[in-house]
C-alpha positions in Angstrom: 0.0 0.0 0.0 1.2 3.1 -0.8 0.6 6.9 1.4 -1.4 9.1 -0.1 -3.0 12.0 0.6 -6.0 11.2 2.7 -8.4 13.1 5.0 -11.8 11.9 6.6 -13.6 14.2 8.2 -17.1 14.6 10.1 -18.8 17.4 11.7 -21.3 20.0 10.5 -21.6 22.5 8.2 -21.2 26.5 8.8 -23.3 27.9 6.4 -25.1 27.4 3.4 -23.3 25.7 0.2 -22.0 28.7 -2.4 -21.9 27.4 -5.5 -20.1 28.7 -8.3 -20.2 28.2 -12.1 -17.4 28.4 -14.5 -17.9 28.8 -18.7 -17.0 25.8 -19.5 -20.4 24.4 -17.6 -18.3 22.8 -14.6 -19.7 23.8 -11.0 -18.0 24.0 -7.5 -19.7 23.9 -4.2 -17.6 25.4 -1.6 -18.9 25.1 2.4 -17.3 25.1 5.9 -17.5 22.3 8.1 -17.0 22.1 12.0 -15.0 19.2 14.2 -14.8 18.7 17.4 -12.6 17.3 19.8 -12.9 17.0 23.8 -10.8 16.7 26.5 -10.2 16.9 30.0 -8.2 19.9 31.3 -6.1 20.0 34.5 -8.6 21.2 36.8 -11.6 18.1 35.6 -13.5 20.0 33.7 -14.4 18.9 29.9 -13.4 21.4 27.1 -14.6 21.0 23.8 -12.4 22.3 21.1 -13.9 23.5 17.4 -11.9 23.3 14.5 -13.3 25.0 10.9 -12.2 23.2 7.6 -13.0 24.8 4.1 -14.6 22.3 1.3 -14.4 22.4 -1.9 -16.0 19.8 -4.3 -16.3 19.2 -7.8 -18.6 17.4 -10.6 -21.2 15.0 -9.0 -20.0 16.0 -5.2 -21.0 19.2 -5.8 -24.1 18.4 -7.2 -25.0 16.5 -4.0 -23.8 19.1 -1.8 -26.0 21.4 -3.8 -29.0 19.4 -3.4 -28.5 17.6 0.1 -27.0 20.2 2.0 -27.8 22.7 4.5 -26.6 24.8 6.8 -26.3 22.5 9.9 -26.3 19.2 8.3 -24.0 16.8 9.6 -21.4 14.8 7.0 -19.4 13.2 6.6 -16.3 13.7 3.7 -13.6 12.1 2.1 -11.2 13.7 0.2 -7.1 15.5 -0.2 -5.4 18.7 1.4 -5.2 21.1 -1.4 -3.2 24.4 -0.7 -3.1 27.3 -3.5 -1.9 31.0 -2.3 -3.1 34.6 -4.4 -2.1 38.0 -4.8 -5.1 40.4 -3.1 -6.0 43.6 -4.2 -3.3 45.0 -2.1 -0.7 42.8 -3.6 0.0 40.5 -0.7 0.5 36.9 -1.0 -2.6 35.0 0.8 -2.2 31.2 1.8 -5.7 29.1 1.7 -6.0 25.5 3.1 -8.4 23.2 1.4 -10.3 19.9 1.6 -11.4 18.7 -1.5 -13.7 16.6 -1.4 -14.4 13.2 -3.5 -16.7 11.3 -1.5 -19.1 12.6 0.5 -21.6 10.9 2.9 -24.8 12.6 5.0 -25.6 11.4 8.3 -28.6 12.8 10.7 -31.8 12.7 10.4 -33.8 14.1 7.3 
């Protein structure tokens, strides 16, 4: 077996799906999703700690995040860190971290 690059991830989504369209007919969904993990600090009590992960899906995923998901809904995803960097309006160099997404699973209710 050989490494890859391999993320699973599960937790809820942020806000609604933005989807964009390109000229050539392709589509992107792009959404935020929330993880959380828990743990005990020094003096007993249980902390709960939120991490936010950008998603980014293509082709059919993004045609089921466009029609199955909500603000809320809870996922699960499969899918590769992605990293990419721009030039702003101001000319400085921005860094953006990524998830894209290949498989994508919903869980919950509804």
């Amino acid at each position: 077996m050989s490494l890859r690059n391999k993320v699973t991830l599960v937790g809820y989504t942020g806000k609604e799906v933005e989807m964009i369209s390109f000229e050539n007919g392709n589509v992107k969904a792009a959404v935020s999703l929330a993880t959380s993990d828990y743990y005990t600090n020094a003096k007993g009590d249980k902390v709960e700690e939120t991490q936010w992960h950008s998603l980014v899906a293509f082709g059919k995923a993004a045609e089921i995040f466009q029609k199955y998901v909500t603000k809320g809904k809870e996922i699960a995803v499969e899918g590769k860190l992605s990293y990419r960097s721009y030039d702003d309006k101001d000319g400085i160099k921005r860094y953006i971290t990524e998830i894209k997404v290949d498989e994508i699973l919903l869980l919950g209710g509804k």
